[in-house]
C-alpha positions in Angstrom: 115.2 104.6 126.6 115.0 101.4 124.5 116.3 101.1 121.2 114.1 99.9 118.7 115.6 98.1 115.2 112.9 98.5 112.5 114.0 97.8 108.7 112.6 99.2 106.1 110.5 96.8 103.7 109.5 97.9 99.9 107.0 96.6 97.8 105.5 97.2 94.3 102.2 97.8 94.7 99.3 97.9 91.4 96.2 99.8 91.3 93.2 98.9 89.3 90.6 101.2 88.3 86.7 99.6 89.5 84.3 100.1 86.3 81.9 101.2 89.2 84.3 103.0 90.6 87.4 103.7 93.1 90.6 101.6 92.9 91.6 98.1 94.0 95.0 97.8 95.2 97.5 94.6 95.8 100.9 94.2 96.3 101.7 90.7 94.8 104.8 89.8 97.1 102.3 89.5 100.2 99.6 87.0 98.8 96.2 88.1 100.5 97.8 91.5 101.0 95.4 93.6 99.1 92.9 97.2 99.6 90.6 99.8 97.9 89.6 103.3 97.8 87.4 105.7 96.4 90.5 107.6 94.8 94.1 107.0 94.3 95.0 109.0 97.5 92.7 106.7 99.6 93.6 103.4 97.8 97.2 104.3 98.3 96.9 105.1 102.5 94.7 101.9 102.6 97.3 99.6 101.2 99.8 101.4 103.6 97.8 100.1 106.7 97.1 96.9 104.9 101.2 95.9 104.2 101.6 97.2 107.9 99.1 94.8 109.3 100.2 92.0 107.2 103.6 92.3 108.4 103.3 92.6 111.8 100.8 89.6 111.4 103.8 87.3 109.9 106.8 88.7 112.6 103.8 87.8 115.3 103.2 84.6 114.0 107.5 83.9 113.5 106.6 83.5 109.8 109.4 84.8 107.2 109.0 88.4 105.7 108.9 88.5 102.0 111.3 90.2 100.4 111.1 91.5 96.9 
C-alpha cells in the first residue's frame, strides 16, 4: 500500500450576505479563491471544493502554497 503525505492547510474564510440573496464567500490568502451559496451551509461546502481545487491547481502547476 502506498503511503500518502497530505498536510493540512487552514484558511480564514468571510461570508457576505447578497441583498438579492444567498452568500458570497472568499478566503483572502488564495487571491481568485472565492464561492457562493443560497445559505450558509451551501456557501460554506462550496468554498470547501473551491480551496480544494485551488490547491491542487498550484501543487500541479509547482507553484508555492500559501500559508496564512
Amino acid at each position: 500500500m502506498r503511503k500518502t503525505n497530505k498536510k493540512i492547510y487552514s484558511y480564514s474564510v468571510f461570508y457576505e450576505a447578497v441583498l438579492e440573496g444567498g452568500y458570497v464567500v472568499f478566503a483572502p490568502a488564495l487571491p481568485g479563491c472565492h464561492s457562493q451559496g443560497e445559505t450558509l451551509e451551501e456557501a460554506e461546502k462550496n468554498i470547501k471544493e473551491a480551496i480544494e481545487v485551488y490547491l491542487e491547481s498550484l501543487a500541479d502547476h509547482r507553484e508555492p502554497i500559501p500559508e496564512e
